[in-house]
N, C-alpha and C positions, 0 to 999 in steps of 0.2 A: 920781549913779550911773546906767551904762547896765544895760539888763537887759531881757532875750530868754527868751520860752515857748516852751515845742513843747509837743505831746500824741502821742503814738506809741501807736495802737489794737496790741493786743497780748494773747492769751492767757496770752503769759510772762513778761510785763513783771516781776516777780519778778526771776524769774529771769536777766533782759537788765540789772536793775537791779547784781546782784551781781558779774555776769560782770564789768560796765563798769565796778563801782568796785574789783574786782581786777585788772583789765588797768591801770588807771589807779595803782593803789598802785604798781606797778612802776617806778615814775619821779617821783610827785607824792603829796603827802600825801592820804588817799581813807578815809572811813570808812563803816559799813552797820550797819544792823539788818537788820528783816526786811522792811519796806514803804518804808526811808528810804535815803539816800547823801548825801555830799558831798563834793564834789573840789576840791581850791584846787591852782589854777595857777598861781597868784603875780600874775600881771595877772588875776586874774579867778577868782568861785566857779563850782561849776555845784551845784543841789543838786537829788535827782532825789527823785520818790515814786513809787511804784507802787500803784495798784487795778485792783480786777476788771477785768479790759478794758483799761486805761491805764496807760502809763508818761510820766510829765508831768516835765519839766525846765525848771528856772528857771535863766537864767543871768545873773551880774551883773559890772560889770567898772566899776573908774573913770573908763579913758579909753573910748573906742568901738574905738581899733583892741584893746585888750585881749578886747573883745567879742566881736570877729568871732575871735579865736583861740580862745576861749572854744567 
C-alpha cells in the first residue's frame, strides 16, 4: 500500500474538515463526525482528523499513480 501525510496548521480545521467531506460526497462516497472524515475514490482512501491547530490527512492508494490522484 502507498500512503501520503500532510499537516495543514489551521484555526478551522473543523471546520475545513466538513466542508471537504461535503464537497467530496458530491461525487465519491465521504463520511464525518466531528473531528473525523473519509473519502474513498476508488483508487485510493483519504482519511482526515482535525485538532486544535491542525487538520492532518493520510492518504493511501494500492498503486502510486492512484496516490498521486488521491
Amino acid at each position: 500500500m502507498n500512503t501520503a501525510h500532510a499537516t495543514i496548521r489551521s484555526e478551522k480545521a473543523a471546520r475545513y474538515l466538513v466542508q471537504l467531506c461535503k464537497h467530496f460526497a458530491h461525487k465519491i462516497p465521504a463520511r464525518w463526525e466531528d473531528d473525523t472524515g473519509h473519502a474513498d475514490f476508488g483508487f485510493g482512501t483519504c482519511d482526515m482528523t482535525a485538532s486544535v491547530g491542525t487538520l492532518q490527512l493520510s492518504c493511501s492508494a494500492p498503486e502510486p499513480e492512484g496516490l498521486e490522484r488521491v
